[in-house]
NUTI-668196 format. One record per residue (C-alpha): x, y, z; residue number from 0. Coordinates in nm, 4 decimals. Layout:
<vexvos>
vexvo c1->X c2->Y c3->Z n->NUM $
...
</vexvos>
This chain:
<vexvos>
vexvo c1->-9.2811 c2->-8.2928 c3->-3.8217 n->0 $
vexvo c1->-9.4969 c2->-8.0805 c3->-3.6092 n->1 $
vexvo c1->-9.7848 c2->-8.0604 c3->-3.9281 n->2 $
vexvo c1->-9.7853 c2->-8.4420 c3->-3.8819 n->3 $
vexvo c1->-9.8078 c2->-8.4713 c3->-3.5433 n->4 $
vexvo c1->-10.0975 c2->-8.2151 c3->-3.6043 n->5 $
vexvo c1->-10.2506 c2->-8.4665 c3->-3.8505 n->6 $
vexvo c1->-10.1915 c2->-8.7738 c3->-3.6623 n->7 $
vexvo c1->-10.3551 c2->-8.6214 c3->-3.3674 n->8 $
vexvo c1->-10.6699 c2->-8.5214 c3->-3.5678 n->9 $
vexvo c1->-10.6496 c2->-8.8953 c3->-3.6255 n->10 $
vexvo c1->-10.6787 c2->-9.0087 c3->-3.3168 n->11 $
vexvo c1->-10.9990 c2->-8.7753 c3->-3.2185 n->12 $
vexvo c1->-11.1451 c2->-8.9111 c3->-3.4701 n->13 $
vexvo c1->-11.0636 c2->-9.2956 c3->-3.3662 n->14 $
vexvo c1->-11.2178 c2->-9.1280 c3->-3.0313 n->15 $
vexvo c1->-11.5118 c2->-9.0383 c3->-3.1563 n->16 $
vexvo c1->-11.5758 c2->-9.3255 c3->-3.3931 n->17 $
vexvo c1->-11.5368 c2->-9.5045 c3->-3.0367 n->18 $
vexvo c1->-11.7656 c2->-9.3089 c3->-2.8539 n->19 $
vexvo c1->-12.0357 c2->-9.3644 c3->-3.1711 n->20 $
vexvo c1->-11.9733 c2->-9.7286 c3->-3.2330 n->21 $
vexvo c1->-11.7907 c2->-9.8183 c3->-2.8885 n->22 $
vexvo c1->-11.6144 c2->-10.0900 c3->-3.1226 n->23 $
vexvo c1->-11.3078 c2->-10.2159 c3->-2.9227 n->24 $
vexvo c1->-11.1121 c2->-10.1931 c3->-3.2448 n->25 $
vexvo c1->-11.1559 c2->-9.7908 c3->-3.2686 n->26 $
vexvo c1->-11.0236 c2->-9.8154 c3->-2.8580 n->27 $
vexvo c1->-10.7234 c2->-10.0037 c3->-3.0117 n->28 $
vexvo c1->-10.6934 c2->-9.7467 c3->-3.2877 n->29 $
vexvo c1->-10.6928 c2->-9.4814 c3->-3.0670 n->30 $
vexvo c1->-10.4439 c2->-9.6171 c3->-2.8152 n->31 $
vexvo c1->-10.2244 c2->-9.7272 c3->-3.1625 n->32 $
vexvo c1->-10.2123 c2->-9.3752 c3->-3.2854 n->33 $
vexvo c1->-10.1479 c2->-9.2050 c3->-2.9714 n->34 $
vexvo c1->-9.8425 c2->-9.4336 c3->-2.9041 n->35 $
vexvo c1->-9.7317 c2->-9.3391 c3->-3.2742 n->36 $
vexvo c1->-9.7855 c2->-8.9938 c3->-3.1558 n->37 $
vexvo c1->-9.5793 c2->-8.9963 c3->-2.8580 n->38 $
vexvo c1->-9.2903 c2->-9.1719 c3->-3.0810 n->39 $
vexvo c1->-9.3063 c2->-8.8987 c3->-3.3211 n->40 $
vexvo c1->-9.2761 c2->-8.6114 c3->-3.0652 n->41 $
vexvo c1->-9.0063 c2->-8.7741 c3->-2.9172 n->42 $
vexvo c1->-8.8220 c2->-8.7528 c3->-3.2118 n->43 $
vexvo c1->-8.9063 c2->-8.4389 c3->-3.3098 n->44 $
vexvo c1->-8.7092 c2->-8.3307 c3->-2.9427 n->45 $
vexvo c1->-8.4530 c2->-8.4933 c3->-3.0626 n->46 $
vexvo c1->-8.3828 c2->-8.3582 c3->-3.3540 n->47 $
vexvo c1->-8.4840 c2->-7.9886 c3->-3.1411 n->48 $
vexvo c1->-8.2265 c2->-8.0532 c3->-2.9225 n->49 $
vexvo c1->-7.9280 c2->-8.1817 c3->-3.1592 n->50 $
vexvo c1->-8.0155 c2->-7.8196 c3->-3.4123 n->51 $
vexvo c1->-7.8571 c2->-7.5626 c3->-3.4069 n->52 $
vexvo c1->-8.0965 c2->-7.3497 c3->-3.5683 n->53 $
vexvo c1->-8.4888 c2->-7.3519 c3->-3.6115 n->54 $
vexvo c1->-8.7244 c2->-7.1194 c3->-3.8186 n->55 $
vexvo c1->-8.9432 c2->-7.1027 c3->-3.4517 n->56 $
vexvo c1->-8.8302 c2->-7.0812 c3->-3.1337 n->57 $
vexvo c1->-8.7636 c2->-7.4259 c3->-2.9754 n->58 $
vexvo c1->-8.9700 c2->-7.3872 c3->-2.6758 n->59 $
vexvo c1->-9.2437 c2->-7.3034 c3->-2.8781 n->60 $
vexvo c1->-9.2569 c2->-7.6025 c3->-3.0963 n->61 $
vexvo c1->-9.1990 c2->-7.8206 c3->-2.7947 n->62 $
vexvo c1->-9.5178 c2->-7.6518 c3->-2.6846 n->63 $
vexvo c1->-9.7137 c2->-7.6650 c3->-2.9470 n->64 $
vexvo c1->-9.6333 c2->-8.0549 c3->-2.9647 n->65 $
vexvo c1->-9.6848 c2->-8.1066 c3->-2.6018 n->66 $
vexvo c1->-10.0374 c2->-7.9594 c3->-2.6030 n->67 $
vexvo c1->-10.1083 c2->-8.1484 c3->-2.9140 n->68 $
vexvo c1->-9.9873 c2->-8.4530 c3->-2.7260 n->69 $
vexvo c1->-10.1838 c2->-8.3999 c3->-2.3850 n->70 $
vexvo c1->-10.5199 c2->-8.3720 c3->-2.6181 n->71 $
vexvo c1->-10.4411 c2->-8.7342 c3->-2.7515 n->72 $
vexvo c1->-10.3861 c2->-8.8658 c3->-2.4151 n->73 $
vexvo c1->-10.6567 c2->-8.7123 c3->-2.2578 n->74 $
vexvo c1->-10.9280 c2->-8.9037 c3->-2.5241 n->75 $
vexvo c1->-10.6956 c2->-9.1989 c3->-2.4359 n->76 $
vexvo c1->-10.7728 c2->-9.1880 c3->-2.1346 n->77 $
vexvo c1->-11.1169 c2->-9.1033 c3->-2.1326 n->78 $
vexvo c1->-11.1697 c2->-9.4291 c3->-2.3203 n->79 $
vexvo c1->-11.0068 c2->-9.6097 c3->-2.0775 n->80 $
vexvo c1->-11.2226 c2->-9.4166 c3->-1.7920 n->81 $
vexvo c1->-11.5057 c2->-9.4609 c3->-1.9836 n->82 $
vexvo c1->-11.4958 c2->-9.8340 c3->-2.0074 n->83 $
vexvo c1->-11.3763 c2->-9.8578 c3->-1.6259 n->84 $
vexvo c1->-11.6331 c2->-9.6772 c3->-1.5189 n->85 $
vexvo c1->-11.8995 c2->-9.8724 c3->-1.7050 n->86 $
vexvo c1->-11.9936 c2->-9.5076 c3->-1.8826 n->87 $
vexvo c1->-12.2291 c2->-9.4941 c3->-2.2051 n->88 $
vexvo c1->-12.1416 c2->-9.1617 c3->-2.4187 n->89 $
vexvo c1->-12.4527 c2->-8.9352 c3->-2.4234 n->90 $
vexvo c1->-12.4820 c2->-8.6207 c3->-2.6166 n->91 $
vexvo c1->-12.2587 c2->-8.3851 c3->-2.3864 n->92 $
vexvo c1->-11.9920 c2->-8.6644 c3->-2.4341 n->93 $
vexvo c1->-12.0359 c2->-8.6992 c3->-2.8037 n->94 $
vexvo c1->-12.0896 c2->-8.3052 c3->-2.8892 n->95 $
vexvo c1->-11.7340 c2->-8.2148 c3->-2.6124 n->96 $
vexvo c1->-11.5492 c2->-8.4902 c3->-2.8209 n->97 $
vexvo c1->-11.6156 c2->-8.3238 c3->-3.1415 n->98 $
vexvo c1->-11.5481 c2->-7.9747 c3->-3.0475 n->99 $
vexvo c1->-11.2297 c2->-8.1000 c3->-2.9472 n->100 $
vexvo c1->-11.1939 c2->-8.2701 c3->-3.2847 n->101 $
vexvo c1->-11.3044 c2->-7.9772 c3->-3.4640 n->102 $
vexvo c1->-11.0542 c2->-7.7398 c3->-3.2650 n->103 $
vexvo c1->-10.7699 c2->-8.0272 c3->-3.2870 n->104 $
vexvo c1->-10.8065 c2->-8.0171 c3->-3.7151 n->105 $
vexvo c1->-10.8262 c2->-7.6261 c3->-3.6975 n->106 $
vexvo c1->-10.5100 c2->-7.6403 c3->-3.5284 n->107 $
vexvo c1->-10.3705 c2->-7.8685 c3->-3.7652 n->108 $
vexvo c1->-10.4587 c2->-7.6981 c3->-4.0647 n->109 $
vexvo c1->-10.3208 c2->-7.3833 c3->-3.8972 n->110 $
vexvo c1->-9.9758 c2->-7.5677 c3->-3.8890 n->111 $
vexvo c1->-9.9817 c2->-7.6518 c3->-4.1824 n->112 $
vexvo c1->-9.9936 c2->-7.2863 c3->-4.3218 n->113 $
vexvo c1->-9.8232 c2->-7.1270 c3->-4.0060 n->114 $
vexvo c1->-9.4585 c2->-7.0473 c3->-4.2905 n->115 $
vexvo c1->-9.7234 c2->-6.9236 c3->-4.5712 n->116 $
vexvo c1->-10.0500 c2->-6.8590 c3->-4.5225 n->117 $
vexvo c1->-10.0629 c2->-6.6095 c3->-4.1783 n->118 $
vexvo c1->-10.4032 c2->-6.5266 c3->-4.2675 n->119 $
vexvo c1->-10.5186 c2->-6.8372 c3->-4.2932 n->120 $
vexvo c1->-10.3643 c2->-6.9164 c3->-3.9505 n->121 $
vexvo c1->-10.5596 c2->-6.6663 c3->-3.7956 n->122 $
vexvo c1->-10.8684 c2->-6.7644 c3->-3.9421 n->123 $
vexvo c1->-10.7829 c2->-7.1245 c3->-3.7598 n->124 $
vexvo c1->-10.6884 c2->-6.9939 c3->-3.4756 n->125 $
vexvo c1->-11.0593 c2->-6.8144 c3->-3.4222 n->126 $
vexvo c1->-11.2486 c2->-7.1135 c3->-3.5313 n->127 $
vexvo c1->-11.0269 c2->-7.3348 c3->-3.2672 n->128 $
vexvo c1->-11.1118 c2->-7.0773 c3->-2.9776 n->129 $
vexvo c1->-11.4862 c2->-7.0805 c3->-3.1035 n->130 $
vexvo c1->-11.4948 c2->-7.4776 c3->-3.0795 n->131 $
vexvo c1->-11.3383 c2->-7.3969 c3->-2.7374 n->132 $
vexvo c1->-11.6392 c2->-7.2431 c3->-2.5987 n->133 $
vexvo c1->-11.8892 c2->-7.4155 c3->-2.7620 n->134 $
vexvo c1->-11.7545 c2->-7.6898 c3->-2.5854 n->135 $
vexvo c1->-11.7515 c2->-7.5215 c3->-2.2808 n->136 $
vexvo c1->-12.1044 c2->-7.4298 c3->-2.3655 n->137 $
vexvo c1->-12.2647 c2->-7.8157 c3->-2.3836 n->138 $
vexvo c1->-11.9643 c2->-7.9075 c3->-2.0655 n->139 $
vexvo c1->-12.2465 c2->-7.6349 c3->-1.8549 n->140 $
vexvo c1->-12.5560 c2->-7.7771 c3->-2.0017 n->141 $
vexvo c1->-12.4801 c2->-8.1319 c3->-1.9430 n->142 $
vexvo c1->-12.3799 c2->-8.0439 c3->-1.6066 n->143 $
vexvo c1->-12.7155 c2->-7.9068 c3->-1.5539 n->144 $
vexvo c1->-12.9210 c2->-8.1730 c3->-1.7068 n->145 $
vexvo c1->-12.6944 c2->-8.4100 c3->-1.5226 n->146 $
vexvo c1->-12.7156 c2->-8.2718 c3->-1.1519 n->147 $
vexvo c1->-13.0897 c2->-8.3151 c3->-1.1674 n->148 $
vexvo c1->-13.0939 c2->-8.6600 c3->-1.2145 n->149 $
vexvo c1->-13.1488 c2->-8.8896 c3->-0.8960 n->150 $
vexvo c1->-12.9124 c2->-9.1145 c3->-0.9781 n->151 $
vexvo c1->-12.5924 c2->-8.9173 c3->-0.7790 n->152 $
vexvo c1->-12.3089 c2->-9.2760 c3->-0.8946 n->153 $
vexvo c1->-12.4411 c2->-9.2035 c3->-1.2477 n->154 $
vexvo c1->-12.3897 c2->-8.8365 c3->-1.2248 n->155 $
vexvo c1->-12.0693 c2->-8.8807 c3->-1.0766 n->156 $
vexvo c1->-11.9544 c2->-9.1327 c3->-1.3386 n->157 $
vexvo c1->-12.0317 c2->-8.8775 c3->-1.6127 n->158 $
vexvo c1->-11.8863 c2->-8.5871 c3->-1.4327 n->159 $
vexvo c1->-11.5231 c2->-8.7472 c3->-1.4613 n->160 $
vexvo c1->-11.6231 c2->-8.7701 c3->-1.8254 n->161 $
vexvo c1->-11.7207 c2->-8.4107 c3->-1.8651 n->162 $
vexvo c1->-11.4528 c2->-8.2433 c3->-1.6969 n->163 $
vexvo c1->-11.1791 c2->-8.4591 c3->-1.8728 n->164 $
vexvo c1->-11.3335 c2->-8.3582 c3->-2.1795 n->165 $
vexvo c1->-11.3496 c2->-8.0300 c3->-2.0735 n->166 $
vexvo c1->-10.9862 c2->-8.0234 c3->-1.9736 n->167 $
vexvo c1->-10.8923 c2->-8.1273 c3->-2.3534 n->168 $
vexvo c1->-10.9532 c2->-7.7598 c3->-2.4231 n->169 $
vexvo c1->-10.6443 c2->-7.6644 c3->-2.2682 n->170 $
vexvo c1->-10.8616 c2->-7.5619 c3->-1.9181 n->171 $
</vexvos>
C-alpha cells in the first residue's frame, strides 16, 4: 500500500508539473483527482494499521512515511490553487523547485519499493532524494535573489508565496 501511495504521489508531481508547463486546466483537475485518490488510499492504509496486529515496520513509521508523502501532494495542490489565485505565471525557480520535488518524490518511491529487499538500493535513493533536496534549496536562494531586485514589490510578493511553498515541499 505504502509503494502505491509512493507511485501515485509521483503521479501527481508530475500532473503538477505538466500544469506548471502547459497550465492546461485539465492537468489542475488531474492533480486535484489524484491527490483526492491519494488521501483515500492513506486512509485506508490507517485502517488496516490500526485493525493489525502485527506489521513488518513499526506503525508510526509507516503512518509517517505516508503522511509526508501526503503533505507533498497537497502542498503542489495547493500551490496550483495559489498560483491561479494569485494570477502567478511559473518561471524557472517555479518550474526547476517543482521538479526537484518530483525527482526527490520518485526517489522516494523507488526506495519503497525496495525498502524489504534491496537496502542498498534504498540508500542509494535516499542520497539522491536529499541531493534533489538541496538543489532545490539551491534555485529557492537564487530566485529569491533575482526576485528581490525587481521593482515590481506585488509581483515579488506573489512569487515569494510560490517559492517558499515549494520550498516547504522538501520537508522544511
Amino acid at each position: 500500500m505504502l509503494a502505491r501511495q509512493a507511485e501515485m504521489t509521483v503521479a501527481g508531481l508530475q500532473a503538477f508539473v505538466a500544469w506548471l508547463e502547459t497550465r492546461q486546466p485539465s492537468d489542475a483537475g488531474e492533480l486535484e483527482r489524484i491527490e483526492t485518490e491519494v488521501d483515500r488510499m492513506r486512509h485506508d492504509m490507517e485502517e488496516k494499521l490500526i485493525q493489525s496486529f502485527s506489521t513488518p515496520f513499526d506503525r508510526q513509521d509507516i503512518y509517517s512515511i505516508s503522511r509526508q508523502m501526503d503533505y507533498i501532494l497537497n502542498f503542489s495542490n495547493e500551490t496550483a490553487k495559489e498560483m491561479t489565485a494569485f494570477r502567478v505565471e511559473p518561471d524557472q525557480p517555479i518550474l526547476d523547485m517543482a521538479k526537484y520535488v518530483l525527482s526527490g518524490t520518485q526517489c522516494i518511491s523507488r526506495g519503497i519499493g525496495n525498502i524489504t529487499s534491496d537496502k542498498g538500493a534504498v540508500e542509494y535513493e535516499i542520497r539522491h532524494a536529499r541531493d534533489a533536496c538541496h538543489r532545490l534549496e539551491a534555485v529557492y536562494i537564487a530566485g529569491m535573489t533575482e526576485l528581490l531586485k525587481t521593482d515590481d514589490a506585488m509581483e515579488a510578493l506573489r512569487k515569494r508565496e510560490i517559492y517558499h511553498r515549494l520550498r516547504m515541499q522538501d520537508g522544511r
